[in-house]
C-alpha positions as CSV (number, residue, x, y, z in Angstrom):
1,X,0.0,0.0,0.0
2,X,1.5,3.4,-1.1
3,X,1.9,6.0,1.5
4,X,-0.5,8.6,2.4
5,X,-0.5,12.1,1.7
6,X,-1.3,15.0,4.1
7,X,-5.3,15.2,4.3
8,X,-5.9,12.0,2.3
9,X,-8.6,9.4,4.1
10,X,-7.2,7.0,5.7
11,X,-8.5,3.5,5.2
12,X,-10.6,2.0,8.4
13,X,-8.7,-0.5,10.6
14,X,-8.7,-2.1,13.8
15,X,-6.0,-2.6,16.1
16,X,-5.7,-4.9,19.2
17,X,-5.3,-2.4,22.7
18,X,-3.8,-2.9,25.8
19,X,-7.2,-1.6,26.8
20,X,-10.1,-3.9,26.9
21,X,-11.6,-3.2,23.4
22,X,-9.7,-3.1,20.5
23,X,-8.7,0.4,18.8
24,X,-11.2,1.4,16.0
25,X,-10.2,3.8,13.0
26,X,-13.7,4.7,12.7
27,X,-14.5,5.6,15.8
28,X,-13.0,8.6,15.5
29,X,-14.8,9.6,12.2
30,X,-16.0,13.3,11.8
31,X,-13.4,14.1,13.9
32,X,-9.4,15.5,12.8
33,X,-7.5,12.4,13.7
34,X,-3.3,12.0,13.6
35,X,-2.3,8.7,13.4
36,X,1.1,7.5,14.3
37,X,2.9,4.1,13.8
38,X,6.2,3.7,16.3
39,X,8.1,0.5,16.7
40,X,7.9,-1.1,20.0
41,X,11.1,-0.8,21.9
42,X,13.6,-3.5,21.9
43,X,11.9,-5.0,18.7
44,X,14.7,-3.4,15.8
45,X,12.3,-2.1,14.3
């Protein structure tokens, strides 16, 4: 998948949390919304 520009939509997805639901793209639709990946420490990533 090609990276996303500034503004673009972002495709829904779901993550698993360390919360007790998991993490829902689209529940934060309507809203302005930054969204950033960061490797877990220790993983080299």
């Amino acid at each position: 998948m090609p990276a996303l520009q500034p503004g673009t939509q972002a495709p829904d997805f779901s993550l698993a949390s360390h919360l007790d639901k998991p993490f829902a793209l689209n529940s934060f639709k309507g809203r302005r919304t930054v969204v950033a990946f960061m490797p877990f420490a220790f993983t080299g990533g």
